[in-house]
C-alpha positions as CSV (number, residue, x, y, z in Angstrom):
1,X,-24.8,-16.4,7.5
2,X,-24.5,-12.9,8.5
3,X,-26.4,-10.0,7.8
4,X,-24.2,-7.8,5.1
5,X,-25.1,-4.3,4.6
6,X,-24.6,-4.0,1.9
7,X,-25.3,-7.2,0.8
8,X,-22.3,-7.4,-1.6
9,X,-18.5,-6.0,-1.7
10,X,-17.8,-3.4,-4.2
11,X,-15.3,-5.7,-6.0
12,X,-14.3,-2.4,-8.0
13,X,-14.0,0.2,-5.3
14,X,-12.8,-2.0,-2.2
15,X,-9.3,-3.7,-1.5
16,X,-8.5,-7.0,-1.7
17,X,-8.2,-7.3,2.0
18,X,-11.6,-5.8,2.5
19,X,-12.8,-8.1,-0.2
20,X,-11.3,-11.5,1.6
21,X,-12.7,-10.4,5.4
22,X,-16.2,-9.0,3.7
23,X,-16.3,-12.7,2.4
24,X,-15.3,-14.3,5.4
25,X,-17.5,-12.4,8.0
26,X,-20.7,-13.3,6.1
27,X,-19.6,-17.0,5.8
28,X,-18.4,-17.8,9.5
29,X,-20.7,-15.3,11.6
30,X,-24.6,-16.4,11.8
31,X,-27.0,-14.4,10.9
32,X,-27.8,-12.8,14.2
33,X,-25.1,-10.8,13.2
34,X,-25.2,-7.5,11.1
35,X,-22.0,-6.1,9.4
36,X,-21.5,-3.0,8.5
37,X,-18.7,-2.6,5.7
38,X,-17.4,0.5,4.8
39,X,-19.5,2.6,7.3
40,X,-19.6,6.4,6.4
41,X,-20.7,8.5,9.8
42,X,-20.2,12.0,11.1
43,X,-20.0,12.8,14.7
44,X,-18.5,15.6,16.8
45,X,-15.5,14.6,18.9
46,X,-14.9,15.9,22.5
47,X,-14.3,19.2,21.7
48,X,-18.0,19.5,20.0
49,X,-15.9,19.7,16.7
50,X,-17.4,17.4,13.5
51,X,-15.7,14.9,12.8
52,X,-16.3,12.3,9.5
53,X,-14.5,8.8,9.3
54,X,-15.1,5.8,7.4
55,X,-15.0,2.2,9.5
56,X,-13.8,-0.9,7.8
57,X,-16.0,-3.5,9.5
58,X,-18.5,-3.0,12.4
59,X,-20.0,-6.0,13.8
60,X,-23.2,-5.7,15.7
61,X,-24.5,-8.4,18.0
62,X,-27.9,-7.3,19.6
63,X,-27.0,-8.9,22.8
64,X,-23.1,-9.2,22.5
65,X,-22.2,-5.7,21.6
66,X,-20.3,-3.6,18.7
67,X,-17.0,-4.5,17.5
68,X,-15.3,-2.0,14.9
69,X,-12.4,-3.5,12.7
70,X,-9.8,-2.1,11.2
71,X,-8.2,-3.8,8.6
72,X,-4.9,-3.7,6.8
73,X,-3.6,-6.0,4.1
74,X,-0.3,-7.1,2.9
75,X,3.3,-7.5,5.1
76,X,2.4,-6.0,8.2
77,X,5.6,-4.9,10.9
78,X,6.1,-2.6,14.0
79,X,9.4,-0.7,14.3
80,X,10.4,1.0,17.1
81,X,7.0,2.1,18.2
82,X,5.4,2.4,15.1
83,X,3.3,0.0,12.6
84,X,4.5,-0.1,8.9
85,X,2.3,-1.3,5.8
86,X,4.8,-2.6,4.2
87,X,6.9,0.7,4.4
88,X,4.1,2.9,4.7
89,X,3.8,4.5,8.4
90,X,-0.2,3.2,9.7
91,X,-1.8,3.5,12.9
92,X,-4.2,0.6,13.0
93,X,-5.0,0.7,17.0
94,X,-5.6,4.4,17.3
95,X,-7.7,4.2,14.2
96,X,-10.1,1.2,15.1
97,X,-9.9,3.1,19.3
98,X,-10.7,6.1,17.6
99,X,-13.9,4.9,15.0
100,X,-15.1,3.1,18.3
101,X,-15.3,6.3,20.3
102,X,-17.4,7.8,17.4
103,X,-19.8,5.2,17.0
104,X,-20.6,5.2,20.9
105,X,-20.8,9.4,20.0
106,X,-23.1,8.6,17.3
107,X,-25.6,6.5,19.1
108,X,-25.6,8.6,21.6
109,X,-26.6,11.6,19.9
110,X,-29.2,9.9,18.1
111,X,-30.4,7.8,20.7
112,X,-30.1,10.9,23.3
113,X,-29.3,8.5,26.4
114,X,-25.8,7.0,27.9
115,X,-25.7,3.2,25.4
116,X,-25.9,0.1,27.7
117,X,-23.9,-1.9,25.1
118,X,-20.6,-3.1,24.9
119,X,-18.3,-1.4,22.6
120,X,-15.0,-3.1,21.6
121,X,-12.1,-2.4,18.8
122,X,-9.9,-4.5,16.9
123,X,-7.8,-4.8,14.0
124,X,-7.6,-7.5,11.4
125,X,-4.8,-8.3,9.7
126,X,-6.1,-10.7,6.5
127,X,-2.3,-10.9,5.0
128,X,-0.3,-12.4,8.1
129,X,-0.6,-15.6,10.6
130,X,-1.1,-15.5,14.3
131,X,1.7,-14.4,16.2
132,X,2.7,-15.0,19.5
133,X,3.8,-11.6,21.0
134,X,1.7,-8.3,19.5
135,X,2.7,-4.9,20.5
136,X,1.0,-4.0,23.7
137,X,-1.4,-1.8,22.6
138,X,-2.4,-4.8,20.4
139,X,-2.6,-7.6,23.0
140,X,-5.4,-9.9,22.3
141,X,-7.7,-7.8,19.7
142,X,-5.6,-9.0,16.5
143,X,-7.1,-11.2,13.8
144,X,-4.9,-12.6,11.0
145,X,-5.8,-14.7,7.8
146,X,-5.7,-17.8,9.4
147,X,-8.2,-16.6,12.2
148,X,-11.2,-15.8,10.5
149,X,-12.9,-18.5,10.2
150,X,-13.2,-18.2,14.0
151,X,-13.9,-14.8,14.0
152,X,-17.6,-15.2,16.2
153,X,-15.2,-16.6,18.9
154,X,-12.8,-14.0,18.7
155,X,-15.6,-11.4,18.6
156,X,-17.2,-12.7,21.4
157,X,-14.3,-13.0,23.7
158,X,-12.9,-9.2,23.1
159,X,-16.8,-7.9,24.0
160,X,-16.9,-10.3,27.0
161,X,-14.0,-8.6,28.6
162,X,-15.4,-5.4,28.5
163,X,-17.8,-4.1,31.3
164,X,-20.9,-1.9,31.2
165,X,-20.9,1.0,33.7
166,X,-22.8,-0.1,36.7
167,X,-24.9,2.7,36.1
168,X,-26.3,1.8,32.9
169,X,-28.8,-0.9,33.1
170,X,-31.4,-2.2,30.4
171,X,-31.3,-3.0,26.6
172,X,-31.6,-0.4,23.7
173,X,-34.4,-2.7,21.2
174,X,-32.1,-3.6,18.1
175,X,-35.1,-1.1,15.9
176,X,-33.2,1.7,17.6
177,X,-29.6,0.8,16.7
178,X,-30.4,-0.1,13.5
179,X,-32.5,3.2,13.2
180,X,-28.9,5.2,13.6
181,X,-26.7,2.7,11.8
182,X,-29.2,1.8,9.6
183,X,-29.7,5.3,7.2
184,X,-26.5,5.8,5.7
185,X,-27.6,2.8,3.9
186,X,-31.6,2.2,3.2
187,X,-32.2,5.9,3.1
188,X,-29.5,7.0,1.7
189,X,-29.8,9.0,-1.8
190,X,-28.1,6.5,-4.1
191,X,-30.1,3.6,-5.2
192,X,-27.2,0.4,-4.5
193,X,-26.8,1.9,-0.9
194,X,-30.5,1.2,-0.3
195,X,-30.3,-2.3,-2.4
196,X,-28.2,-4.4,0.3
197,X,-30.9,-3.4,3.3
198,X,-33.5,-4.6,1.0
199,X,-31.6,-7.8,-0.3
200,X,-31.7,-9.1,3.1
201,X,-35.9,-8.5,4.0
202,X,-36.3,-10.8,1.0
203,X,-33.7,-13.0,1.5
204,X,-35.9,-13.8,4.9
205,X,-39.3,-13.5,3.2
206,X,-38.2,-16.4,0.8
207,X,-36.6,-18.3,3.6
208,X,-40.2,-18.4,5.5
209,X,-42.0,-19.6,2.1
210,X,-40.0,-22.2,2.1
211,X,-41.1,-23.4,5.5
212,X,-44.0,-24.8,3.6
213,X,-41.7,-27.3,1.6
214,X,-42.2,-29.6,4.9
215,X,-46.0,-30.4,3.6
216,X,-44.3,-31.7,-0.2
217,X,-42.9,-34.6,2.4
218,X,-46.3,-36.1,2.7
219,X,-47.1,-35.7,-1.2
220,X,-44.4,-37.6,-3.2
221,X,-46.8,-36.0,-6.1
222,X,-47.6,-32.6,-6.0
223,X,-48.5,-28.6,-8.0
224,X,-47.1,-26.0,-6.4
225,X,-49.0,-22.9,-8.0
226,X,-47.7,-19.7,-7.2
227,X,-47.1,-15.7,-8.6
228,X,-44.4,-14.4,-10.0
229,X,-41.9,-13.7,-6.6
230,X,-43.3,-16.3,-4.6
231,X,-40.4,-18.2,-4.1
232,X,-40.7,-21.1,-6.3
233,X,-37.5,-21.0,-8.0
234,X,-35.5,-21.2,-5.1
235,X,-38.4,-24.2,-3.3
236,X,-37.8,-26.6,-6.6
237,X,-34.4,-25.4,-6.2
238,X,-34.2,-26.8,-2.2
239,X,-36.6,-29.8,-2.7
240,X,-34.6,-31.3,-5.6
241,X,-31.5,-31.0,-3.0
242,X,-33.4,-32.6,0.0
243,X,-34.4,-35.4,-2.4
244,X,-30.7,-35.5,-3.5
245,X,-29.6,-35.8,0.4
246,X,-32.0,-38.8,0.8
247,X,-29.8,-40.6,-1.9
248,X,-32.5,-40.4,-4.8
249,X,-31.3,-39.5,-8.4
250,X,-33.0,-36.1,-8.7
251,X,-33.7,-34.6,-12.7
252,X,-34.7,-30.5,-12.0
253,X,-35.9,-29.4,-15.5
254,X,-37.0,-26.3,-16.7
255,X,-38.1,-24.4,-19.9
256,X,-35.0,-21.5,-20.2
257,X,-31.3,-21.6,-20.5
258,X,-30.4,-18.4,-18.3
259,X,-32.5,-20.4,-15.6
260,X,-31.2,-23.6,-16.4
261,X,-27.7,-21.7,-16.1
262,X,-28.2,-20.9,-12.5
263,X,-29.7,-23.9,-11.9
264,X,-26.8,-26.0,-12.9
265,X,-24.2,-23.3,-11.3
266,X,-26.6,-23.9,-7.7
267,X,-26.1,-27.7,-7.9
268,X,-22.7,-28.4,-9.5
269,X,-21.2,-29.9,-6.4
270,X,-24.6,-31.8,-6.3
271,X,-23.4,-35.3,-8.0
272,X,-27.1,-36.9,-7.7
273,X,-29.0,-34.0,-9.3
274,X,-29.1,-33.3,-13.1
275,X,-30.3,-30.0,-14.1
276,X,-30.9,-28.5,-17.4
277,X,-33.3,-27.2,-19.7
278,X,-35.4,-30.2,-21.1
279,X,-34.8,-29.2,-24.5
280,X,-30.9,-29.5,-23.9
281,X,-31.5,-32.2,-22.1
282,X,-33.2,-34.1,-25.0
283,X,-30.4,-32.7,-27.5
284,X,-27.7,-34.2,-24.7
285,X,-29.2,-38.0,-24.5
286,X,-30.7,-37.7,-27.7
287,X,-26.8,-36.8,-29.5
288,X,-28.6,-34.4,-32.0
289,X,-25.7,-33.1,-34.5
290,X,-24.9,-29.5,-33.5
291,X,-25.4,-28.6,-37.6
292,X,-29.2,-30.2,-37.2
293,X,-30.0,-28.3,-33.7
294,X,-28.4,-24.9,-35.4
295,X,-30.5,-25.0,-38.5
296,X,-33.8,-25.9,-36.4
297,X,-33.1,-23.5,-33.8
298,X,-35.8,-21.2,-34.7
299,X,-38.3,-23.4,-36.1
300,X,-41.0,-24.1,-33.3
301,X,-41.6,-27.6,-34.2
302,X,-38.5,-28.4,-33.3
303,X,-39.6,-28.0,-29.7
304,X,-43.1,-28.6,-29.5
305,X,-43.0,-32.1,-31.6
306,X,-39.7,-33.4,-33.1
307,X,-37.9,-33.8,-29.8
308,X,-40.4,-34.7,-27.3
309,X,-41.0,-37.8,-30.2
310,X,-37.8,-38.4,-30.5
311,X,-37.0,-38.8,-26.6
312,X,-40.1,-40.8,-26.2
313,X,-38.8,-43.3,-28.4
314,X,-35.3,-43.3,-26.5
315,X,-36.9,-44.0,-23.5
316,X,-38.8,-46.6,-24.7
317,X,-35.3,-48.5,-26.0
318,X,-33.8,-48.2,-22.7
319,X,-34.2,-48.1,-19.0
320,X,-33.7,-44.1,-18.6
321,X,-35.5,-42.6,-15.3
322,X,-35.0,-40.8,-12.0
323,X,-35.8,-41.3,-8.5
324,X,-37.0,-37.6,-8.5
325,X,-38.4,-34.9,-10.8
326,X,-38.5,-31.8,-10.3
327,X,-39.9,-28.8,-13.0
328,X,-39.7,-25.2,-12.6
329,X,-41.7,-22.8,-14.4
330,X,-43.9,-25.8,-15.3
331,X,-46.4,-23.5,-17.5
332,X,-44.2,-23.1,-20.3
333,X,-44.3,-26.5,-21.6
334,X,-46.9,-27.9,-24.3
335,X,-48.6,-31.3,-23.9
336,X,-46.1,-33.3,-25.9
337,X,-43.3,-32.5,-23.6
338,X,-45.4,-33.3,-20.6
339,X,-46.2,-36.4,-22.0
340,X,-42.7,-37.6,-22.2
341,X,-41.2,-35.6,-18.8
342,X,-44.1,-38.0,-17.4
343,X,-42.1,-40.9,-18.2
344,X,-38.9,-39.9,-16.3
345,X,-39.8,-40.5,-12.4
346,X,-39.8,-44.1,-12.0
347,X,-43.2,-45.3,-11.5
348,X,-43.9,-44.8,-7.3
349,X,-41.2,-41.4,-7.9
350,X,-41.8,-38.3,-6.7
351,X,-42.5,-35.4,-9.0
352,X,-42.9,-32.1,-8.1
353,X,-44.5,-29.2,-10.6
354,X,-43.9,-25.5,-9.7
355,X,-45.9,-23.2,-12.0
356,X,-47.6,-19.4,-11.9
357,X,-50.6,-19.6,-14.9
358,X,-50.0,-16.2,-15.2
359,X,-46.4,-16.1,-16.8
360,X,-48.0,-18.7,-19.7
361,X,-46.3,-16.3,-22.4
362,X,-45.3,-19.8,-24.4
363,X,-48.2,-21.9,-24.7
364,X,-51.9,-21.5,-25.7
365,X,-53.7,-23.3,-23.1
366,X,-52.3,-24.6,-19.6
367,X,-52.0,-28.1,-19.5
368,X,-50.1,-29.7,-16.9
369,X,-50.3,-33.8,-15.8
370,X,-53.0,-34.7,-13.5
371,X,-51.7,-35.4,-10.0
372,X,-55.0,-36.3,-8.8
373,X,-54.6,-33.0,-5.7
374,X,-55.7,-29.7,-6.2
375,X,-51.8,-27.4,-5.9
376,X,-50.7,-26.1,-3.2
377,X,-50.8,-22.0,-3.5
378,X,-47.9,-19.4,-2.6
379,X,-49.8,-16.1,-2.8
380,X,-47.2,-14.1,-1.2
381,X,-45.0,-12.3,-3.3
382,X,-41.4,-11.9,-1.7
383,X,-39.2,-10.8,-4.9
384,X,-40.5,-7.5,-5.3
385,X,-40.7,-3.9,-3.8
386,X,-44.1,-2.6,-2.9
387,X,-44.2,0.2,-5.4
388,X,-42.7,-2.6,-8.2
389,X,-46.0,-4.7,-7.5
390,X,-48.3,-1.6,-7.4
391,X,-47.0,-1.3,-10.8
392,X,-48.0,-5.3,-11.4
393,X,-51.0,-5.5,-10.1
394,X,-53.2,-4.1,-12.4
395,X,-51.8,-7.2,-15.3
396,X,-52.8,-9.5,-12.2
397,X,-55.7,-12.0,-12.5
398,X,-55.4,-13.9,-9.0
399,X,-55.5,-12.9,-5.7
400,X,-51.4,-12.1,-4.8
401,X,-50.2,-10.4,-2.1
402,X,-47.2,-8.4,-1.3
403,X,-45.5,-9.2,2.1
404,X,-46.6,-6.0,4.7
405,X,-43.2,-5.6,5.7
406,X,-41.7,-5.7,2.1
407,X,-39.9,-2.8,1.8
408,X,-41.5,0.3,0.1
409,X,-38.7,0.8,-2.6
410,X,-38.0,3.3,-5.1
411,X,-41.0,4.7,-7.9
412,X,-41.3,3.0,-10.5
413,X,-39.9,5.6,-13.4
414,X,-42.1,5.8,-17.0
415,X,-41.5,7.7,-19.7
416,X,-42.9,7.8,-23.2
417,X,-41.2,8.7,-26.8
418,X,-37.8,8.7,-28.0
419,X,-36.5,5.1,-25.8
420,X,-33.2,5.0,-27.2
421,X,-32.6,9.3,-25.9
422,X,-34.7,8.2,-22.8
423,X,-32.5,5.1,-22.1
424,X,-29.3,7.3,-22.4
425,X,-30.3,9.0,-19.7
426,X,-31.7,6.1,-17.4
427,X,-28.0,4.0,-17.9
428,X,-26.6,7.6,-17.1
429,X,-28.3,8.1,-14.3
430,X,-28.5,4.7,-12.6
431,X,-24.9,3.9,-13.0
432,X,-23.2,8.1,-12.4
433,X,-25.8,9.0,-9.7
434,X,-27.4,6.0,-7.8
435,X,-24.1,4.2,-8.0
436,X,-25.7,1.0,-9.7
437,X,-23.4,-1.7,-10.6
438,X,-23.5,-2.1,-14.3
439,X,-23.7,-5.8,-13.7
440,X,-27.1,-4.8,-11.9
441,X,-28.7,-3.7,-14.8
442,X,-30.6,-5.5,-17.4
443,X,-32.6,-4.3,-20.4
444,X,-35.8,-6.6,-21.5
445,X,-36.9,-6.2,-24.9
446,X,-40.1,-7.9,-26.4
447,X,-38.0,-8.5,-29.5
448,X,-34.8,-9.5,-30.3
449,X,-32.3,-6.6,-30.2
450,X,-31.8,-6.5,-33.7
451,X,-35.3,-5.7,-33.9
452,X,-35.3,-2.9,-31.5
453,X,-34.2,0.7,-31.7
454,X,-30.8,-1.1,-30.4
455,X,-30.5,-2.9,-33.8
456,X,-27.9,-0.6,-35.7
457,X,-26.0,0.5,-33.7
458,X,-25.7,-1.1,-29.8
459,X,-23.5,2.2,-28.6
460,X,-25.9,3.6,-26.1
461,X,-23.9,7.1,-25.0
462,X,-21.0,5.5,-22.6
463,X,-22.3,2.5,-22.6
464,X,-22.4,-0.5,-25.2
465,X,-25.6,-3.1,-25.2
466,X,-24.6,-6.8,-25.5
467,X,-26.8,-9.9,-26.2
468,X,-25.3,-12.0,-23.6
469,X,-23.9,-11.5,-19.7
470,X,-21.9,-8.3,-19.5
471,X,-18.7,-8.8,-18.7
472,X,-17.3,-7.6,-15.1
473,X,-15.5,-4.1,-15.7
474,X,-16.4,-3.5,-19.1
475,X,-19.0,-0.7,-20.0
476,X,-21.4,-3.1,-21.1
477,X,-24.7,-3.9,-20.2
478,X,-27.2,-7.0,-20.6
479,X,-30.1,-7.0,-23.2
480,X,-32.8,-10.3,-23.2
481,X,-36.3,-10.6,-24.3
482,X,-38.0,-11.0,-21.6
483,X,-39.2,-14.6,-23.0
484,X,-35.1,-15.7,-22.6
485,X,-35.0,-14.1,-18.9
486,X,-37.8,-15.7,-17.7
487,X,-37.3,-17.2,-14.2
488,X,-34.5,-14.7,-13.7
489,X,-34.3,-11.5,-12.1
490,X,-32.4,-8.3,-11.7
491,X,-31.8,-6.0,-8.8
492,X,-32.8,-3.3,-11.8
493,X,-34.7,-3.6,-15.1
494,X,-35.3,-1.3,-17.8
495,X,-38.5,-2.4,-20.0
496,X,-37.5,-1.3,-23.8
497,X,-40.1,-0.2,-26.0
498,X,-43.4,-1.2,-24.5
499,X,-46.3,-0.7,-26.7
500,X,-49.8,-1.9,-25.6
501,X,-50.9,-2.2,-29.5
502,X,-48.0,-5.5,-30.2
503,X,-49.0,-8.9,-29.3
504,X,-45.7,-9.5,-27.5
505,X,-46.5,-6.9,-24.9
506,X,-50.0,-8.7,-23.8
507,X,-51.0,-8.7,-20.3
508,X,-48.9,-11.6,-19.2
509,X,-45.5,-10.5,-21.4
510,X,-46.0,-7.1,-19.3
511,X,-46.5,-8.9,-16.0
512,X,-44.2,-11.4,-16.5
513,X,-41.3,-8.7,-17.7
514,X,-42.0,-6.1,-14.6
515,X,-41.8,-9.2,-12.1
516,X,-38.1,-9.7,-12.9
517,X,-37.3,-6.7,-11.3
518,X,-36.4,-6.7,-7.6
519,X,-35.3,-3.1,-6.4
520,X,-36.1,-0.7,-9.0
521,X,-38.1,-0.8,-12.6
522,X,-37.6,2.0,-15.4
523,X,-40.3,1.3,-18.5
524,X,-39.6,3.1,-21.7
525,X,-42.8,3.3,-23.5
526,X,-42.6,4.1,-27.6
């Protein structure tokens, strides 16, 4: 998969034809390519005059070249010398030609030597089908719809035709390249363009903590203990589906619904793997009423004793178990539940327990079943920025570390007194100045929101605060406690109302709420 910077298409800025090629690229090109969408630069042409232009798509190989792309959607034609969009007059060659030209400028300047790379230009029509005969000028650089899921073949035969001056010799190290192309998005001002550089350090941190899930093969029993950002969701997440590819009936429980959401939405074309929250999974096999789970919601019991007992007696009328079981977050559950999730693998199954002791914000002891094997321990966090766990670390009882070459991130932002005024201003400026999708953004509570300073009235300035996803281009944004969004995360958080004198902000509410950020954390103190 390649390397998208940013990570994610503006879905409410961008085209539709930008939208369908942004998705392609980053399926079809591996990830030793980076693609640059909508890429902002200013050079000076020729005449030493500056010149600003925005590129479509550039493609970056370090050993292949640059490739600049110009798209254009819909019913593309060329008249009499000259290309339409649909009757609009365009200039699609000239334009990519042109964008090329700068980039080579660009690098140039910055990299004050002659570039020993190949540069190429292209132009990319998403809308149409291959045709036969192109315009000249066109000959062999257009890509259509039905082209792009060859697209690293069509890249790599336009920058194999073109030839390096004889006279440039050498390679320019990638750090350099990306040192030019790289600031008009990680150093940029706004906060989102910084965000997709950063998505794709941790994408790779997580990637190499998972290299450790070839040492589960030799345990078909195992703990795996780790902190908050180690990875663990996303290792129970990859073992359950290399159990599932082995052909073995995998269950992957945890203790929330958001998580159990994702879970399920990760594995629904996974026919061998069940996942859920074991609570909902007890109400599923167990056929509780709706009316009898509604009016027990809230009462406690109903978790901790009255449907543990209740599965435990299904199981024991009939011959319900999996080859595989899998359990993220594993510290949330009491010792009743463990003692019936313990009758689910069959007897030589595996079972697999992924936990962090500090995010115990549910139960009053840790009690988790006796594998007989001390746990294997992530100590690596690779979720977080560095100032984000600076921010952590003082709520931290182990010994975690943050990757070296996490990237640095943004301050954390505090402020103290009036939350509801102070969060006004945070939504204001995240969203109208760093350019943070409001989809980005969630608020973490450690009460309900009818219990906060949200309760009367969820109007926050432009904004209105909703108990549930916020919907895609509606002024909304997300409120949970941070008990609901446990196992989750945000690219931003805003902590609401954190006071050090109530119970629900103890050490391990705080830690566990600050790790759910990823890029950037605001707390509003009362």
């Amino acid at each position: 998969m390649a390397i998208m910077i940013p990570q994610e298409c503006d879905l409410s800025r961008r085209p539709m034809s930008e939208q369908i090629v942004f998705g392609e690229l980053q399926k079809y090109l591996p990830d030793s390519w980076y693609v640059f969408h909508s890429f902002d630069y200013i050079t000076r042409d020729l005449n030493r005059k500056l010149w600003d232009g925005e590129i479509d798509f550039l493609l970056y190989h370090p050993e292949k070249g640059i490739l600049i792309l110009e798209v254009k959607g819909g019913a593309i034609s060329y008249r009499h010398g000259q290309w339409y969009q649909e009757d609009r007059p365009i200039n699609p060659v000239e334009q990519a030609k042109r964008n090329k030209y700068a980039v080579m400028r660009l690098l140039q300047e910055g990299l004050d030597q002659e570039i020993p790379l190949k540069f190429a230009h292209a132009v990319c029509f998403p809308g149409c089908t291959a045709q036969e005969v192109w315009p000249a000028e066109a000959h062999g650089i257009v890509l259509t719809g039905d082209g792009l899921a060859y697209i690293e073949m069509f890249a790599e035969r336009i920058l194999s035709d073109v030839q390096i001056p004889s006279n440039l010799y050498g390679k320019i190290p990638v750090e350099d390249v990306m040192r030019i192309l790289s600031p008009f998005f990680e150093y940029g001002k706004r906060l989102f363009e910084r965000i997709g550089v950063e998505e794709q350090q941790f994408f790779r941190f997580t990637e190499q903590q998972c290299e450790l899930l070839s040492a589960l093969e030799l345990f078909p029993r195992l703990q795996i203990k780790g902190c908050a950002g180690s990875g663990k969701t996303i290792m129970a997440l990859k073992k359950a589906q290399s159990l599932a590819v082995q052909g073995k009936r995998v269950l992957l429980l945890c203790y929330n619904h958001l998580l159990a959401r994702y879970l399920k939405k990760a594995t629904k074309n996974e026919f061998n793997i069940t996942a859920a929250a074991f609570f909902e999974f007890c109400i599923e096999r167990l056929k509780v009423p709706a009316d009898q789970v509604e009016k027990y919601r809230n009462d406690p019991r109903m978790y901790s004793i009255v449907l543990p007992k209740m599965l435990r007696t299904y199981l024991e009328q009939t011959n319900l178990q999996f080859d595989a079981v899998v359990v993220d977050e594993g510290q949330d559950f009491e010792r009743a539940a463990w003692d019936v999730i313990s009758l689910l693998p069959e007897e030589n199954g595996n079972f697999y327990i992924f936990y962090d002791p500090e995010q115990n914000i549910f139960t009053k002891e840790l009690y988790l079943p006796d594998f007989g094997l001390p746990p294997i321990v992530l100590k690596k966090n690779c979720r977080n920025t560095k100032k984000i766990f600076e921010q952590m670390k003082p709520y931290l009882a182990n010994n975690a570390e943050i990757m070296e070459s996490s990237p640095l991130g943004s301050d954390v932002r505090i402020f103290n007194g009036n939350c509801r005024e102070n969060l006004e201003k945070e939504l204001d400026r995240l969203i109208l100045q760093e350019m943070v999708p409001l989809q980005d953004i969630v608020i973490l509570g450690g009460h309900s929101m009818e219990h906060s300073c949200l309760g009367e009235n969820p109007v926050v300035g432009r904004y209105t605060i909703v108990n549930r996803q916020a919907e895609i281009g509606a002024k909304e944004v997300s409120f949970y406690t941070y008990m609901k969004y446990k196992g989750c995360e945000s690219k931003v958080v805003i902590l609401l109302e954190v006071d050090e004198a109530d119970p629900r902000w103890n050490k391990n509410g705080v830690y566990t709420a600050m790790s759910r950020a990823v890029h950037h954390l605001v707390i509003l103190k009362k």
